[in-house]
matplotlib code that plots the C-alpha trace (Angstrom):
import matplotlib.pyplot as plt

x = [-31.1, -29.4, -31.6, -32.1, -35.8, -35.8, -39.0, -40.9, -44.7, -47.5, -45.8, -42.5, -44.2, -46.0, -43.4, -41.0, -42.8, -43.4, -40.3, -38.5, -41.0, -39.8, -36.6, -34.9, -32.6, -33.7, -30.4, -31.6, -34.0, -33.7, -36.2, -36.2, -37.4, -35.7, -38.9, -40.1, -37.1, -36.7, -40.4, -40.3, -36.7, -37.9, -40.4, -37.7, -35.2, -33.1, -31.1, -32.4, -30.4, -31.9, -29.2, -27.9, -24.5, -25.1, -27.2, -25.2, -23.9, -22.8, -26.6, -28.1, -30.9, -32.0, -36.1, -37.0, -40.9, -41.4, -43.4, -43.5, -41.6, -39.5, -38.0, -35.4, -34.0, -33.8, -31.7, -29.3, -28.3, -27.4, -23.4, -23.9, -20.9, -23.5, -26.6, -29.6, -31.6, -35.6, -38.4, -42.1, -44.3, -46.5, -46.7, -42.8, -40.6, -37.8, -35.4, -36.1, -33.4, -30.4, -27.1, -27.5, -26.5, -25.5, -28.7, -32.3, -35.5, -39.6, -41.3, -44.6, -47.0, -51.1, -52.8, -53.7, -51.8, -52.5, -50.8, -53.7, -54.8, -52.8, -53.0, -52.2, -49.4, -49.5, -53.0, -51.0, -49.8, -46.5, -45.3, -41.5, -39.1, -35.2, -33.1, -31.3, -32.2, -30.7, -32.3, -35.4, -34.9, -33.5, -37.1, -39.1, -37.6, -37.7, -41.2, -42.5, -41.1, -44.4, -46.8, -48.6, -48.8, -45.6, -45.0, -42.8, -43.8, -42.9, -43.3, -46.8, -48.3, -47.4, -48.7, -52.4, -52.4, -51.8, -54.7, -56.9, -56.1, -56.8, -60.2, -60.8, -59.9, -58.9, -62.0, -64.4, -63.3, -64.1, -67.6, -67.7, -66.9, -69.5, -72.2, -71.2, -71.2, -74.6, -76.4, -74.5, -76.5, -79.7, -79.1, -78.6, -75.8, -73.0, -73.9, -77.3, -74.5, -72.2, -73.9, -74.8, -70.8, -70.1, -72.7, -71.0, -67.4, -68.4, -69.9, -66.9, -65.1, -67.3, -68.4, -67.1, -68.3, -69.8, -72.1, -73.6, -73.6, -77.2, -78.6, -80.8, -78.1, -77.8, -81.6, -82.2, -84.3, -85.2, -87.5, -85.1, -82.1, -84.2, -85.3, -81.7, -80.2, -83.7, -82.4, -78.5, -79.3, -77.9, -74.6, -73.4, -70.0, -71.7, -74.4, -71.5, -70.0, -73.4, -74.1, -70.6, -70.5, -74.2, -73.4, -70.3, -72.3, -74.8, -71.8, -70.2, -73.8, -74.2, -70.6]
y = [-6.1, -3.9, -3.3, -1.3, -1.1, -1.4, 0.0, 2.8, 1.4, 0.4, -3.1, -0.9, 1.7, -0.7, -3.4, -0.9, 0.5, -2.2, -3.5, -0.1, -0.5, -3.9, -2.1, -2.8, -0.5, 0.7, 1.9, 3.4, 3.1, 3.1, 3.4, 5.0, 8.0, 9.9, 11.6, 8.5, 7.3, 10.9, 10.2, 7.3, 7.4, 10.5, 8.3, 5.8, 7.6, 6.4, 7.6, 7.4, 6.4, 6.9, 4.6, 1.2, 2.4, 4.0, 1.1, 0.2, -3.6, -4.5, -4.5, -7.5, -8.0, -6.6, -6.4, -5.8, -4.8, -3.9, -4.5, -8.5, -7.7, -5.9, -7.6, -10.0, -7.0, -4.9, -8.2, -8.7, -5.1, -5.5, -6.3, -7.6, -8.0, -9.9, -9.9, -12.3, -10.7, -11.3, -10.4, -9.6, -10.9, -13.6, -15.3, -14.7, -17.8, -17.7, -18.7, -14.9, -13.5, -16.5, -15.2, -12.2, -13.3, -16.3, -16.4, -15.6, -16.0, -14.7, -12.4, -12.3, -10.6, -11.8, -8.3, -5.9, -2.3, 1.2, 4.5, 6.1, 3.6, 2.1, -1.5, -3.8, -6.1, -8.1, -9.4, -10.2, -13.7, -13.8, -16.6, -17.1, -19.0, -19.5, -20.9, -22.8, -23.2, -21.0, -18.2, -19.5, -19.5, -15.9, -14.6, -16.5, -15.1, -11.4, -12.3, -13.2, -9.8, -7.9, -10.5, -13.7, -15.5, -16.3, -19.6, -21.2, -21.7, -23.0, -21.3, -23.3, -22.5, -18.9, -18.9, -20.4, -17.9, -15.1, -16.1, -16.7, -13.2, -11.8, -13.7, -12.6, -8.7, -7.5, -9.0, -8.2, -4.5, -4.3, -5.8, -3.2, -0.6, -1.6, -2.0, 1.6, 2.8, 1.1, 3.0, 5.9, 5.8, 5.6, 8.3, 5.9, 5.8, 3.3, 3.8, 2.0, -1.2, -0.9, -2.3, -5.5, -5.6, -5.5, -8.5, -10.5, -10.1, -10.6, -14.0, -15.0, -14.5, -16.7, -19.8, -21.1, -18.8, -21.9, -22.4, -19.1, -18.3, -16.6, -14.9, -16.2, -18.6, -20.7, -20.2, -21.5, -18.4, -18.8, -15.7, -13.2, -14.2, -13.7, -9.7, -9.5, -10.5, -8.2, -5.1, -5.3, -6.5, -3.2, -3.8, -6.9, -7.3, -7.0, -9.6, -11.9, -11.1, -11.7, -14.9, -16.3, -15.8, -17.5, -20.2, -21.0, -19.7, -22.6, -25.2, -24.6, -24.7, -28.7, -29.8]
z = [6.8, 4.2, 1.6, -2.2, -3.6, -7.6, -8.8, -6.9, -7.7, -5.5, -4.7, -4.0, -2.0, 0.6, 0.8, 1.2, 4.3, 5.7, 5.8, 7.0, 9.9, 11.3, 11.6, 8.4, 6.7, 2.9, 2.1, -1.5, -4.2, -7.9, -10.7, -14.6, -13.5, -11.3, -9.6, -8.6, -7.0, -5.1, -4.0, -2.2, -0.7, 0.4, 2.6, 3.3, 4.0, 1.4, -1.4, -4.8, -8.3, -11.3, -13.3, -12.9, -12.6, -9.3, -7.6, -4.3, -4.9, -1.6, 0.6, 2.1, -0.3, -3.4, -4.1, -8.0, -7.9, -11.6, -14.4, -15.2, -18.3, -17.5, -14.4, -16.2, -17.7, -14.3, -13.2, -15.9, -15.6, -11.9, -10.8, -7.3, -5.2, -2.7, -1.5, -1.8, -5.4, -5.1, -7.6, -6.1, -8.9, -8.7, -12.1, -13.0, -12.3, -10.0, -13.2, -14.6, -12.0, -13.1, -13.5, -11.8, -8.1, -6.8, -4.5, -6.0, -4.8, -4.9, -1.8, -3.0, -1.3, -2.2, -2.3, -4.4, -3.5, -4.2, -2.8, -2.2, 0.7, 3.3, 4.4, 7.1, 6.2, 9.0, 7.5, 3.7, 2.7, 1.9, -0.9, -0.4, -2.7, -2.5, -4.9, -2.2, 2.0, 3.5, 1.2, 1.7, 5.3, 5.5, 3.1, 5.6, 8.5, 6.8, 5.7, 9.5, 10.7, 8.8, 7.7, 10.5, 7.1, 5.0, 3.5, 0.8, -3.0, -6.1, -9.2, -9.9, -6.8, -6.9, -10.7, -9.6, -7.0, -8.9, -11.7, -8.5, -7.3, -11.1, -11.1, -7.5, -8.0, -10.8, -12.4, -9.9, -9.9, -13.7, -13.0, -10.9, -12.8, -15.2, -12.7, -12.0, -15.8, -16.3, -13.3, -14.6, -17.8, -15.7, -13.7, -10.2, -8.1, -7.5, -3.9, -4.2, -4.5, -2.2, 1.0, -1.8, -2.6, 0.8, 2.0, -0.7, 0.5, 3.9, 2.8, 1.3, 4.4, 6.0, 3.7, 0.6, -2.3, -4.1, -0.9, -1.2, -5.2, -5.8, -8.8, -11.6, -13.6, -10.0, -9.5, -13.3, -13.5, -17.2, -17.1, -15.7, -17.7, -20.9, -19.5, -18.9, -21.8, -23.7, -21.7, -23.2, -26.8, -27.6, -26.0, -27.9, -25.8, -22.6, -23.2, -24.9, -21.0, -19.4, -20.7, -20.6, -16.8, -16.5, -18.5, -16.2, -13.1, -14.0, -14.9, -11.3, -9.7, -11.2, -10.2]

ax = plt.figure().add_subplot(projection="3d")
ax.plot(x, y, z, "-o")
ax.set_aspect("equal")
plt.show()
């Protein structure tokens, strides 16, 4: 396929690559700032556009991977003469591209990206949505070309997938980064955790998380929570934090 990248983030970089890989042709790619766009088509071989006015509007498909916010207002600034018109966002609704091609539709990809570190995309699910068949067809087929696992969803399902993935990621990393802060202050480093993070997201490979939640809220360790909870009195937020998660870490544990 014929295809024009708009944005030039993480999601753009990746999907991008992936995509020129399975022997697709990135014709250009345009974003605000003209660096970025020279950047990646650089990598894509492409040519870059920095304005609306000089996005091509007669590829195969058009890929918006932008800000959330910003997406319905990349798409009403688009005159397509064809060409299927997709967002890549997980918790934006398929009605955010209407009126600006005759054929819309959703290629989200379930991971979390950074340019710094490469990934395997044949390992990433894929969420597809058309606003008719045959473009859902066409994003599956696309899809299956770089990923084993690429299936359709509505707007809903994409939506609980993408607060999943927040709950799952983006709010694990942040524990992380204050588990790192915290041995920071004692002069220990974040190294001592990493083989304990890494145990943990093995077992989650493995066996439901529920099955093997430990700590002292599951354990009803009365003792330790009160010499926790003692040791951050200081830190008012972060003990609101701690015993939030305990109390719903004990909830879970009775269901």
């Amino acid at each position: 396929m014929n295809i024009v990248m708009l944005g030039s983030g993480n999601v753009a970089t990746h999907l991008g690559l992936a995509l020129k890989q399975a022997g697709n042709n990135i014709l250009q790619v345009w974003s605000r700032t003209e660096s970025h766009a020279l950047h990646l088509a650089s990598k894509l071989d492409a040519s870059a556009a920095d304005s609306f006015d000089k996005i091509i509007t007669d590829a195969d498909l058009y890929i918006i991977s932008v800000l959330d916010d910003a997406i319905s207002g990349v798409a009403s600034r688009l005159q397509l003469k064809k060409g299927i018109l997709v967002h890549t966002s997980g918790t934006t609704g398929i009605e955010a591209l209407n009126g600006s091609s005759s054929k819309t539709g959703v290629f989200y990809p379930l991971q979390t990206f950074s340019k710094q570190k490469t990934v395997d995309f044949a390992t990433i699910p894929i969420a597809v949505q058309g606003s008719d068949r045959d473009t859902a067809e066409t994003l599956l087929s696309l899809g299956k070309q770089i990923s084993r696992n690429v299936f359709l969803a509505d707007d809903k399902q994409r939506r609980a997938m993408h607060i999943a993935a927040v709950f799952a990621c983006n709010f694990t990393n942040h524990f992380y980064t204050i588990a790192e802060e915290m041995l920071e202050q004692h002069k220990l480093d974040f190294d001592l955790v990493r083989p304990l993070i890494a145990e943990t997201a093995a077992k989650a490979q493995a066996f439901s998380p529920r099955a093997v939640q430990t700590g002292p809220a599951v354990r009803g360790d009365e003792g330790t929570l009160k010499r926790h909870r003692e040791f951050l009195k200081e830190n008012s937020e972060l003990l609101e934090l701690y015993d939030k998660i305990s109390t719903s870490i004990r909830k879970q544990s009775e269901i």
